[in-house]
TORFIZA-490944 format. One line per 10 residues: number of its first residue (from 1); their letters; for each residue x, y, z of C-alpha. Coordinates in Angstrom, 3 decimals, always signed. Example, Ala and Ser with C-alpha at 12.3 -4.5 7.8 and 13.67 -1.06 7.14 Angstrom:
BEGIN
1	AS	+12.300/-4.500/+7.800 | +13.670/-1.060/+7.140;
END
This chain:
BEGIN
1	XXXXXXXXXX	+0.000/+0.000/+0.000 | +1.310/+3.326/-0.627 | +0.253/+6.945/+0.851 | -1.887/+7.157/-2.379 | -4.059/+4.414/-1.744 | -5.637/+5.893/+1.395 | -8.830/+8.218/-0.468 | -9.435/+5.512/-3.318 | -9.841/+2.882/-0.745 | -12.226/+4.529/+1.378;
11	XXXXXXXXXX	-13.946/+6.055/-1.916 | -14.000/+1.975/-2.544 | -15.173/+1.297/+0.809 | -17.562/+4.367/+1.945 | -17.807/+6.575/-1.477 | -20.737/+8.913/+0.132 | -18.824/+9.330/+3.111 | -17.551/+13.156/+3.560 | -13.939/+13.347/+3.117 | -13.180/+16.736/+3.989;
21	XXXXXXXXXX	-15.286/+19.832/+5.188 | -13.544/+23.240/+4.566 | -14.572/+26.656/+5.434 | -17.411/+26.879/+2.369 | -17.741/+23.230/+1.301 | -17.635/+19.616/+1.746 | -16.871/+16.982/-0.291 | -17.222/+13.215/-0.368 | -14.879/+10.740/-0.468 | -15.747/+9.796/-4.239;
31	XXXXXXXXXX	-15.680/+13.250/-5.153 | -12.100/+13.678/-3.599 | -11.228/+10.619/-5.154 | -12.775/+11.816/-8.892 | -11.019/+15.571/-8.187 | -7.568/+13.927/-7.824 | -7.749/+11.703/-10.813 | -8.548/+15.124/-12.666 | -5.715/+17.064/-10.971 | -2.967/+14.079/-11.883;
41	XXXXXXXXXX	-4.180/+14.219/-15.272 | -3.925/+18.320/-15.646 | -0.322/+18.066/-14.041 | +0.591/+15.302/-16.193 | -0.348/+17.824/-18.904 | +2.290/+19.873/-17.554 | +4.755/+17.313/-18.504 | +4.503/+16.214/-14.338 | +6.270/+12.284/-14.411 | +7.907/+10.342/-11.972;
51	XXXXXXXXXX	+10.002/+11.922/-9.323 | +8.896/+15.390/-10.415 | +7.981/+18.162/-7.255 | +5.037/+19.794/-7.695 | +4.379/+23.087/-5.408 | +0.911/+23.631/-3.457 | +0.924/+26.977/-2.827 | -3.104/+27.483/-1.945 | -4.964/+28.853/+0.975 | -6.210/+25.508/+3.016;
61	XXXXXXXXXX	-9.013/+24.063/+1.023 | -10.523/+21.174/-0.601 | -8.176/+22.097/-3.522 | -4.962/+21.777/-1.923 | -5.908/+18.149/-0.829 | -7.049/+16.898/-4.481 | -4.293/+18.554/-6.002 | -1.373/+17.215/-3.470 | -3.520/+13.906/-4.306 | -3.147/+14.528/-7.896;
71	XXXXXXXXXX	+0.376/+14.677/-7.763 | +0.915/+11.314/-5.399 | -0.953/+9.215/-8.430 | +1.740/+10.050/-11.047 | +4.073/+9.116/-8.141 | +5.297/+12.935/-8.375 | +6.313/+14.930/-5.346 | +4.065/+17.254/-3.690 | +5.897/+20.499/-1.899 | +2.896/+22.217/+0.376;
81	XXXXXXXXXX	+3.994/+25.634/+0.907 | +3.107/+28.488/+3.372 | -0.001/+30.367/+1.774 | +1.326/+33.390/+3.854 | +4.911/+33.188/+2.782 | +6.325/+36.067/+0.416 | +7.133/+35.355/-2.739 | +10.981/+35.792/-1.741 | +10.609/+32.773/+0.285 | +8.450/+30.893/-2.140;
91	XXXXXXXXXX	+11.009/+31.566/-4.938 | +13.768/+30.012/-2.961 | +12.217/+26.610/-2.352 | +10.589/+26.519/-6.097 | +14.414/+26.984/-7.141 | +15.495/+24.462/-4.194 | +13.831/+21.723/-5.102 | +13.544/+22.392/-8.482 | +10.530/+22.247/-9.084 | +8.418/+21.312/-12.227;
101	XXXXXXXXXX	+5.720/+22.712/-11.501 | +2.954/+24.835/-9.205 | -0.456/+24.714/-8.041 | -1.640/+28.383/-7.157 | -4.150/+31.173/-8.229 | -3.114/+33.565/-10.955 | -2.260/+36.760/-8.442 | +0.298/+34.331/-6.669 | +1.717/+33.468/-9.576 | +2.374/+37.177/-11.008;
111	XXXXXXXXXX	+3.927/+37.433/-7.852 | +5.988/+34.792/-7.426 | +7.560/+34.933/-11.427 | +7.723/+38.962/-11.611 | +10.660/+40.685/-12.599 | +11.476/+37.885/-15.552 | +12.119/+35.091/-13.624 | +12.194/+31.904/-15.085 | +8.454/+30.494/-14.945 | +7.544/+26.986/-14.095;
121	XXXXXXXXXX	+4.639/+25.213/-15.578 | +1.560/+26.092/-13.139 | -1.900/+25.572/-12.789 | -4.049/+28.638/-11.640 | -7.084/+26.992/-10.178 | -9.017/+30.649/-10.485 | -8.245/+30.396/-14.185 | -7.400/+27.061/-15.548 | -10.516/+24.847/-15.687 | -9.686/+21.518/-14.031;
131	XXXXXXXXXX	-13.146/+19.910/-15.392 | -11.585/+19.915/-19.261 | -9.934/+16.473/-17.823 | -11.466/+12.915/-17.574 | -12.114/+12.108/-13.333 | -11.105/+8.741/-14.300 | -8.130/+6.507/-12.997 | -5.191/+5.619/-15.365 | -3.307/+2.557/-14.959 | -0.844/+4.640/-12.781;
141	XXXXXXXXXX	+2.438/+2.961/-11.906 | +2.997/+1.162/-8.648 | +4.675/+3.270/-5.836 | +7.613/+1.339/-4.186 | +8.144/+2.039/+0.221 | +11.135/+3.937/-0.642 | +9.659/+6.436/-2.939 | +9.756/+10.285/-1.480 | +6.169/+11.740/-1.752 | +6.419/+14.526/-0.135;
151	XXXXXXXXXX	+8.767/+17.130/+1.098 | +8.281/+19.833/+3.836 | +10.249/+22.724/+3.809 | +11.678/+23.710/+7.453 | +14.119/+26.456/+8.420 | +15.019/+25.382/+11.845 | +16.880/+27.824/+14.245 | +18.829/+29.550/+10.753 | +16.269/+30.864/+8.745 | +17.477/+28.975/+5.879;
161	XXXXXXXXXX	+14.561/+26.460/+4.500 | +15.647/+22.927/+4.394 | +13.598/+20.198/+2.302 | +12.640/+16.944/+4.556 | +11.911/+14.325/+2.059 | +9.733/+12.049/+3.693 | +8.649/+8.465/+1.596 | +5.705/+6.082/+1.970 | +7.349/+3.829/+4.326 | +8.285/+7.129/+6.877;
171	XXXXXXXXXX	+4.494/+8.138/+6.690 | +2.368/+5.002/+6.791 | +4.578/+3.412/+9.640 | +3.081/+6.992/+11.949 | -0.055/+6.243/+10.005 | -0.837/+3.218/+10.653 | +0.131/+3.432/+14.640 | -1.591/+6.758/+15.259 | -4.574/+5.035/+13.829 | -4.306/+2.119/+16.001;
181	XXXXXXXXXX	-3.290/+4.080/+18.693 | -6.449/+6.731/+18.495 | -9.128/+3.420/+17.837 | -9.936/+5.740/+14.253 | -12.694/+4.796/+13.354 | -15.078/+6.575/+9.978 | -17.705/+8.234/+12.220 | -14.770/+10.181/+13.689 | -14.518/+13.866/+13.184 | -10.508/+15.424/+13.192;
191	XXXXXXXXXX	-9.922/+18.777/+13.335 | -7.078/+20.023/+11.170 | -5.838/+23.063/+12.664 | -1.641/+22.601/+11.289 | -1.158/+24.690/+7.924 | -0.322/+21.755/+5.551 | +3.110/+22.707/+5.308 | +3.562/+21.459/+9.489 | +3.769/+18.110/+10.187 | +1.118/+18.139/+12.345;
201	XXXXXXXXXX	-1.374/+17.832/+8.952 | +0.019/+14.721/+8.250 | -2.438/+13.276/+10.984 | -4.849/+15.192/+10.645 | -5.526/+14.412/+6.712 | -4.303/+10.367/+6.692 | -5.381/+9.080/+9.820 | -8.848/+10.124/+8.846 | -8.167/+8.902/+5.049 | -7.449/+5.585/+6.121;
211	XXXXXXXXXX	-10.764/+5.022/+8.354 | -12.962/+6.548/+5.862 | -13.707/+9.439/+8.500 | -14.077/+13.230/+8.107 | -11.756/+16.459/+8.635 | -12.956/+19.483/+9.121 | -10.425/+22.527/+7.670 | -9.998/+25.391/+9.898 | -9.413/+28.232/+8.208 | -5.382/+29.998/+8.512;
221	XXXXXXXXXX	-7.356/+33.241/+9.619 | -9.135/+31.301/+12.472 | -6.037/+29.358/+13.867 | -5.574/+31.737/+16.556 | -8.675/+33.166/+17.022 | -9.742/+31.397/+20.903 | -13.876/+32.473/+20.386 | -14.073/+31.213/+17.303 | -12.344/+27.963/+18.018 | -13.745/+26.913/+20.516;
231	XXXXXXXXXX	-17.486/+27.737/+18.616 | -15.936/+26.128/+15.772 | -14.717/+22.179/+17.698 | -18.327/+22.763/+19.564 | -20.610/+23.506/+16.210 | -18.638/+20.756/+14.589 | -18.927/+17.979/+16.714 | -15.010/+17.240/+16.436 | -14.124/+14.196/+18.412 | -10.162/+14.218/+17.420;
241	XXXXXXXXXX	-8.081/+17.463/+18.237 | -4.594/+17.925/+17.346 | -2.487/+21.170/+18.011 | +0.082/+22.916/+19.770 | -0.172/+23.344/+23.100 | -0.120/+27.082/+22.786 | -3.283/+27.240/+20.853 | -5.556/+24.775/+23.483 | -4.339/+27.650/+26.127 | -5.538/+30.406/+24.089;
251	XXXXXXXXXX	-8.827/+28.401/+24.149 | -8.954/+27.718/+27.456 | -7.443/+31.221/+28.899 | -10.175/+33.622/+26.068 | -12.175/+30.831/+24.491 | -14.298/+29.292/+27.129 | -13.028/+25.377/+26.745 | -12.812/+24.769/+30.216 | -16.952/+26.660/+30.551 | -18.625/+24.355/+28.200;
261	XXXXXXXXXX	-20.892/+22.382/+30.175 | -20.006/+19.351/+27.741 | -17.468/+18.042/+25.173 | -17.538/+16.088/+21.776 | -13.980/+15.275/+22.160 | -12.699/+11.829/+23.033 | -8.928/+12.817/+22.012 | -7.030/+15.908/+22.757 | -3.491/+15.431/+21.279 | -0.588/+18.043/+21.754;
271	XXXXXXXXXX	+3.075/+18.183/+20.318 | +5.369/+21.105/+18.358 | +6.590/+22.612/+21.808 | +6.441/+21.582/+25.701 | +2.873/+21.700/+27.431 | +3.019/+23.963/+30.583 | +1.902/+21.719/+33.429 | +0.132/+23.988/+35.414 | -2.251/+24.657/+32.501 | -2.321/+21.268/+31.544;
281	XXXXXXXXXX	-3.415/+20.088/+34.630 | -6.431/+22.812/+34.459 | -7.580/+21.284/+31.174 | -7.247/+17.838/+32.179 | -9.120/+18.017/+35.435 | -11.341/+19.743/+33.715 | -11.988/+17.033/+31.023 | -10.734/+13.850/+32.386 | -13.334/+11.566/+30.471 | -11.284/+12.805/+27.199;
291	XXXXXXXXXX	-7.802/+11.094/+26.428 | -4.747/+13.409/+26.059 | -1.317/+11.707/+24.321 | +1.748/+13.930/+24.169 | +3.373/+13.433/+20.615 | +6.875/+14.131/+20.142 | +9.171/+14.124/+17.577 | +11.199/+16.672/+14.567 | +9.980/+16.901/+11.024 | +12.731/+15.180/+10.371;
301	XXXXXXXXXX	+11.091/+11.520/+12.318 | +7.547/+12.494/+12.398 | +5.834/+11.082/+16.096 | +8.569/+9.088/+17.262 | +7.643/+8.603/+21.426 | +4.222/+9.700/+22.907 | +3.035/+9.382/+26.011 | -0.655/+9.725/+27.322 | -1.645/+11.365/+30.400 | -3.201/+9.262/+32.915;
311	XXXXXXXXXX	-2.261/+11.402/+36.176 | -1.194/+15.083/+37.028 | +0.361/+14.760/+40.253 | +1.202/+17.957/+42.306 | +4.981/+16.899/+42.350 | +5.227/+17.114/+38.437 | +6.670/+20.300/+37.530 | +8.096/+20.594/+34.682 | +6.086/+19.281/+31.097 | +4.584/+15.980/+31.157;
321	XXXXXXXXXX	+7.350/+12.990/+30.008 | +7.213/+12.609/+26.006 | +7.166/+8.767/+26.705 | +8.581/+5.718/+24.755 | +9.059/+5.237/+20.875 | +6.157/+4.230/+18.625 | +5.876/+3.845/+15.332 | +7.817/+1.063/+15.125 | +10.901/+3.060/+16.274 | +13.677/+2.895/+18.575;
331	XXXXXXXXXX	+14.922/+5.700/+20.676 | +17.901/+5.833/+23.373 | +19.904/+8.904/+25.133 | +23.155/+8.655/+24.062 | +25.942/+10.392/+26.465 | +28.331/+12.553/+25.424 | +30.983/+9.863/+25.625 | +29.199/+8.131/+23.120 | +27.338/+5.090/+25.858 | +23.722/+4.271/+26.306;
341	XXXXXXXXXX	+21.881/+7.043/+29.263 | +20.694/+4.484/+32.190 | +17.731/+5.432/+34.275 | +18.386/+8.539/+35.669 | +20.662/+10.006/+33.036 | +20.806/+12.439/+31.078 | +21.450/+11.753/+26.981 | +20.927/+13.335/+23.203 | +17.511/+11.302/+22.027 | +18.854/+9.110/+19.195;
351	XXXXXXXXXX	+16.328/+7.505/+17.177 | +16.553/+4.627/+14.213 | +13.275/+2.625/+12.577 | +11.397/+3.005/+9.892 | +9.911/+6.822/+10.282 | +13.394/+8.631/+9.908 | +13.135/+10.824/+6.749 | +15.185/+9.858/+3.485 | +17.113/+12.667/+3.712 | +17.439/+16.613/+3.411;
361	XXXXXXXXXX	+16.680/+17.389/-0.025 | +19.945/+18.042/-2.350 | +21.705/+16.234/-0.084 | +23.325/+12.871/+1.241 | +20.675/+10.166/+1.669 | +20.331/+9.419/+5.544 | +19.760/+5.539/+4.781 | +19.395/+3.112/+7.902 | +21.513/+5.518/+10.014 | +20.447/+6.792/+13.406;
371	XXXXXXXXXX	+19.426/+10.237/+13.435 | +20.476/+12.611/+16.399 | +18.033/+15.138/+17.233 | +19.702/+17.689/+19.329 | +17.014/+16.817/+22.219 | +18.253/+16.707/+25.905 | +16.093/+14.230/+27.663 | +16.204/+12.077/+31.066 | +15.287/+7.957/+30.854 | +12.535/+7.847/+33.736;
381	XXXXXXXXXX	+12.335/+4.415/+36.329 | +9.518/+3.585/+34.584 | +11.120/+3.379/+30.741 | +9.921/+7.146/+30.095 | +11.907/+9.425/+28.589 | +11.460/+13.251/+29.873 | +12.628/+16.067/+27.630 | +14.891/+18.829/+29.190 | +15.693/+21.274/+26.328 | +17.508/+21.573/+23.438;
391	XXXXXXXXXX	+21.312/+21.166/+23.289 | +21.703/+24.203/+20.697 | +20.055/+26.180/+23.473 | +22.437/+25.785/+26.073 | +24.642/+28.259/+26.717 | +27.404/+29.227/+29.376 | +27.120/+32.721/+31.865 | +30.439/+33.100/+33.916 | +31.660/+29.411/+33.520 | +28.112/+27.861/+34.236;
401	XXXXXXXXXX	+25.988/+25.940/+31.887 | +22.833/+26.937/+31.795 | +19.195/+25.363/+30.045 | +17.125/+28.677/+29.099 | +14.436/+25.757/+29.180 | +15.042/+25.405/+33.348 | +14.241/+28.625/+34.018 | +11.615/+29.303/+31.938 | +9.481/+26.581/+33.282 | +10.752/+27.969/+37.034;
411	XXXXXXXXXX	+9.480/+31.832/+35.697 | +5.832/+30.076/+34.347 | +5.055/+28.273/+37.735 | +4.731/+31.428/+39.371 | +0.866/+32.204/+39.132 | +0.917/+35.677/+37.329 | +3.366/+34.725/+34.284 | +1.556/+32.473/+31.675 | +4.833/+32.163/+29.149 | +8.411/+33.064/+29.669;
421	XXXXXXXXXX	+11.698/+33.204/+27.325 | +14.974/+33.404/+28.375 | +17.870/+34.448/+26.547 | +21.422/+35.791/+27.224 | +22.564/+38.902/+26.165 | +25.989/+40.612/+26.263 | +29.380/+38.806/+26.765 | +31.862/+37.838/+29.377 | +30.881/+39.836/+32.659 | +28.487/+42.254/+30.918;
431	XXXXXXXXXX	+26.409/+39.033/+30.134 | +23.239/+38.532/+31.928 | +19.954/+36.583/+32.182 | +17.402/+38.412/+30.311 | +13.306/+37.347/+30.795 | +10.775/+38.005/+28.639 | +7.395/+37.417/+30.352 | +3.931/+37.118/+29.060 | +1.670/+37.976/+32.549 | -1.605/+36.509/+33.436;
441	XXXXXXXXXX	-3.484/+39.491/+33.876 | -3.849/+41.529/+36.758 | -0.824/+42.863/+38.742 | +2.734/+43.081/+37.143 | +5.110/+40.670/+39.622 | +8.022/+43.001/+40.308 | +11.365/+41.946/+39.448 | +12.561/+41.016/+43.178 | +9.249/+39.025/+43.560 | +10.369/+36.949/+40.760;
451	XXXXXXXXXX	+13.404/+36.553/+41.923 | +12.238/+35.151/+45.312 | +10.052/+32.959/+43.596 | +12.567/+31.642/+41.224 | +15.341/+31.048/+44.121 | +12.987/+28.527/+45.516 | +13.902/+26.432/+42.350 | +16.829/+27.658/+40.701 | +20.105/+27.505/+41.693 | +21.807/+31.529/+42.216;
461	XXXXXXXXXX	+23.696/+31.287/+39.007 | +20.588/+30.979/+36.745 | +18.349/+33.430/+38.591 | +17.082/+36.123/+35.598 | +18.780/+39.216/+35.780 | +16.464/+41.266/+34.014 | +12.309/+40.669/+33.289 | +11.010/+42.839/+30.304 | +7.209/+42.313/+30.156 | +5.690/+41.761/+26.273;
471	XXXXXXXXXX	+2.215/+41.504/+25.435 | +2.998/+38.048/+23.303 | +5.981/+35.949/+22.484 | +6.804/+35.921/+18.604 | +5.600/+32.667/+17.205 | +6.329/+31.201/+13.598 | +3.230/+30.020/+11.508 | +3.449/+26.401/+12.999 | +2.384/+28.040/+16.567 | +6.205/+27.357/+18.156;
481	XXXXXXXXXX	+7.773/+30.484/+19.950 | +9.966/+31.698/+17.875 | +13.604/+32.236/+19.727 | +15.197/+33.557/+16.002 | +12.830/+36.312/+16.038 | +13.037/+37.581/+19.180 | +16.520/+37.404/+19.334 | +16.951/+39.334/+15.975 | +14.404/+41.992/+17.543 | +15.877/+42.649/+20.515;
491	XXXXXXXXX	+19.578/+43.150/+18.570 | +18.218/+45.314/+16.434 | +16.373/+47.577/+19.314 | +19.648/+47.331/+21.090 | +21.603/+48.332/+18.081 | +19.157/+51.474/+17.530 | +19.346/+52.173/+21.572 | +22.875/+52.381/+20.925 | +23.301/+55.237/+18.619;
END
């Protein structure tokens, strides 16, 4: 079976069955099925074969599913792409990748190929008419396990976007244990809240493909919009719900989740960025009749571990663990003289198995090799592995190492700061520990008060310094804070300070 195989099986199986439900339509699963076959035919016309990346680069709608379907059944390579990126960006990856051709609407286009660029071959879907070709199925060629079939374009902590070819054998082995995992079944209802560029989609779309059930597109405009969300999961009936944790706190904090006097959720599922326990523990209290899994794991593996909450105890501070492998994966902490971490230890999270990606586009395959992620984590008693930060966001201050990640959970336990983000700024003894804070409402905590608080937990060397107070922490599309960003800001506000 192959990735493509998912919509014609439940068109097959349940053809009247709605497939997907986007902001001003529906569509059933034979319909998705017949709008594919038409899109693989129009990119075909393209001169679209084998191996071939073709660029999404739509708003999220019915039409960016049947087209990145389109492209799967000539065993091409879709590329979904950031409707809100600038052309700049767009222009880099269509060059990238090289790309044969693009899905978009004609304004997007003018855009993106101004200034006599070379053009690819595209398909405006505001003026080509996709209708001219047959819905029908070809005899299209097999697709092997190895065979990339999509890439997503990530930029990491440089800026620079990087390609993640991932191939029918990484996705279906998350597939196929998510599904098992979550029960799936057709009458289920998944919300798709990831842009389909995140790797958060991939759930969302094929989980619910496989079963024969439904997702429901929420519009990029109402992502972060808490009302409206919650309205939205409500008015819906949505029984599967996958995001970030930063957008189920915006529900819960503005959008009245934890008011509703009853829920159509069964599964609330969370990854992209540690869950704050103390507001995890309000929602799950809350809702304890609904199941909530922690999934973890880069573009670059997909889910990899997961864990699912079962208890909240007072003791647990920090995040809850991000569990064992899945997926048919194996994980282990590796030590920085190269042995296997033992309970209690500290390691890099290695992984090997069959979700690790092919390989960074334009580059060296990755093959059967383990992949390191950069993750700190701690191997648990109980076979759990806990994650402590990042290694690229370590740092030293006046010999010490220090985890920003430490003391930001420390600053967020105090009950008037909702999010924190630490960073160092100057050098040598000028250097210092620099808080921004995101406050709960009411009262400013002064900077002494935090510093009381934070010496309860925190040993003297990584006590903040300084606590500037923001309205919001910079986030990229995906709903992660964005360190890059505010790092960049605050040099160049320094910089002007300066002169």
């Amino acid at each position: 079976m192959s990735l493509r195989d998912l919509v014609s099986g439940s068109a097959r199986k349940t053809p009247d069955a709605i497939a997907i439900k986007g902001p001003d339509t529906c569509i059933t699963y034979r319909a998705l099925d017949c709008m594919a076959n038409r899109f693989a035919h129009a990119l075909a016309s393209l001169g679209v074969r084998r191996g071939d990346r073709v660029g999404i680069w739509l708003n999220k709608s019915v039409w960016a599913v049947a087209a990145m379907q389109g492209a799967l059944r000539l065993n091409a390579i879709y590329v979904p792409l950031d409707a809100l990126s600038p052309a700049a960006r767009i222009r880099t990856i269509i060059d990238d990748c090289d790309m044969r051709a693009l899905v978009t609407i004609q304004q997007w286009a003018d855009t993106v190929f101004a200034d006599g660029l070379q053009e690819r071959a595209c398909f405006c879907i505001d003026r080509d008419d996709l209708h001219v070709f047959p819905d029908t199925a070809e005899q299209w060629l097999e697709s092997a396990d190895n065979e990339v079939v999509y890439i997503l374009y990530t930029s990491g902590s440089t800026g620079k976007p990087k390609g993640v070819c991932i191939s029918n054998r990484n996705v279906l082995a998350f597939v196929e244990w998510a599904s098992a995992m979550l029960g799936a079944r057709g009458p289920d209802r998944f919300s798709n809240h990831a842009p389909f560029h995140f790797d958060l989609s991939v759930l969302d779309l094929y989980v619910a493909f496989q079963v024969g059930a439904t997702t429901f597109l929420i519009p990029d405009g109402l992502s972060y919009m808490p009302q409206q969300l919650v309205k939205f999961l409500v008015e819906e009936g949505l029984t599967i719900w996958y995001s970030v944790p930063s957008a189920l706190m915006m529900m819960m904090e503005q959008g009245g989740l934890l008011d509703l006097s009853s829920l159509p959720l069964r599964a609330i599922l969370f990854a992209g960025e540690p869950f704050p326990v103390k507001h995890l523990r309000r929602l799950y209290e809350r809702w304890s009749e609904v199941r909530f899994l922690n999934l973890y794991g880069p573009t670059e593996t997909n889910v990899r571990t997961y864990y699912e909450v079962t208890q909240l105890p007072d003791s647990l501070q920090r995040s809850v663990p991000i569990g064992k492998a899945c997926s048919g994966d194996v994980v282990w902490g590796q030590k920085e003289d190269g042995t296997v971490a033992l309970s209690g230890e500290e390691g890099q999270l290695m992984v090997t198995g069959p979700t690790v990606m092919v390989g960074y586009w334009g580059q060296q395959v990755h093959g059967d090799r383990c992949y390191a992620t950069g993750d700190r984590v701690l191997l648990q008693a109980d076979g759990n592995y806990t994650y402590l930060g990042r290694y690229d966001q370590m740092t030293k201050l006046r010999g010490y190492r220090i985890e920003c990640g430490d003391i930001e959970t420390a600053l967020e336990e105090h009950p008037a700061i909702r999010e924190a983000m630490v960073m160092v700024q100057g050098t040598g003894l000028d250097a210092r520990l620099v808080a921004f804070v995101v406050v709960a409402g009411g009262e400013i905590p002064t900077l002494l008060e935090i510093k009381r608080h934070c010496s309860t937990r925190l040993p003297r060397y990584m006590i903040i310094d300084e606590m500037r107070v923001i309205s919001a922490l910079p986030r990229t599309r995906n709903g992660k804070i964005d360190r890059l960003a505010l790092s960049i800001y605050e040099g160049a506000t320094q910089a002007k300070g300066e002169k």
